[in-house]
N, C-alpha and C positions, 0 to 999 in steps of 0.2 A: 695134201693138196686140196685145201679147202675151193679154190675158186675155178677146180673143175668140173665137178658136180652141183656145183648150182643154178638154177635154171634163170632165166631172164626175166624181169618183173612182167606179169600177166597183164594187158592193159582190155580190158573188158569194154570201156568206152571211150569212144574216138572224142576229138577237138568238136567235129558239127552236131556231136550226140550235143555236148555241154551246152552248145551256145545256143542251138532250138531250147533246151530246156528253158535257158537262163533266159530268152526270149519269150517264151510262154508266160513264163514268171513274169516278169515285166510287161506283159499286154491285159493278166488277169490285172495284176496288182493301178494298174493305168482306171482298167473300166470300175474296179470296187472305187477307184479316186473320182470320178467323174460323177457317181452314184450317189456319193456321199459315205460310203465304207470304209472301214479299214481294212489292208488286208498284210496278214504277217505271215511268216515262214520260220519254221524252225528245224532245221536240217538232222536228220538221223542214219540211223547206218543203211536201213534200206530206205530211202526215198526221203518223206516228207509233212511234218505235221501243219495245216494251215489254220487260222482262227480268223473267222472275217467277224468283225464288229457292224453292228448297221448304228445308223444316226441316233439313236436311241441307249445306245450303251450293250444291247445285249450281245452275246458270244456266240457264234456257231462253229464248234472245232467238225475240221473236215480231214479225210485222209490223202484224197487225191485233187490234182489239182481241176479236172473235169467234173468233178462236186462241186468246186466254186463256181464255175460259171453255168453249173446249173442253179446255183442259190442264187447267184447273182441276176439272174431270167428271170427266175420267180417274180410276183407283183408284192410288193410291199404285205407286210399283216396288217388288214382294218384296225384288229382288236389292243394292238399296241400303242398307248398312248402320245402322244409327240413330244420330240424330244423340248427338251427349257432350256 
């Protein structure tokens, strides 16, 4: 009797976990637009890898998505030349 002894799938996170995230995601990714950034997502088993682009071409890979909007506060680097 296989499907007496199996437990019921485990659901660790609810429907309004998802949709705050996928909201957050969508309000960084909004302000990196408005900035002139890029900002991408790459989804992994725990969490999340971010890479925001600034107008210039360079890359800052980040782990959480509260590191982006503190990269994105920051005030521009003087020492980087503008972009062509």
């Amino acid at each position: 009797m296989k499907g007496r002894f199996t437990r019921p799938p485990r659901r660790t996170r609810g429907p309004e976990f998802a949709h705050q995230a996928r909201s957050a995601w969508e309000d960084a990714r909004w302000k990196a637009a408005r900035q002139g950034w890029s900002l991408d997502r790459e989804r992994r088993f725990l969490g999340a890898v971010y890479t925001l682009t600034d107008p210039n071409g360079h890359t800052t890979i980040l782990s959480e998505l509260a590191e982006v909007h503190r990269a994105l506060g920051q005030s521009p680097n003087p020492d980087l030349p503008p972009a062509a």
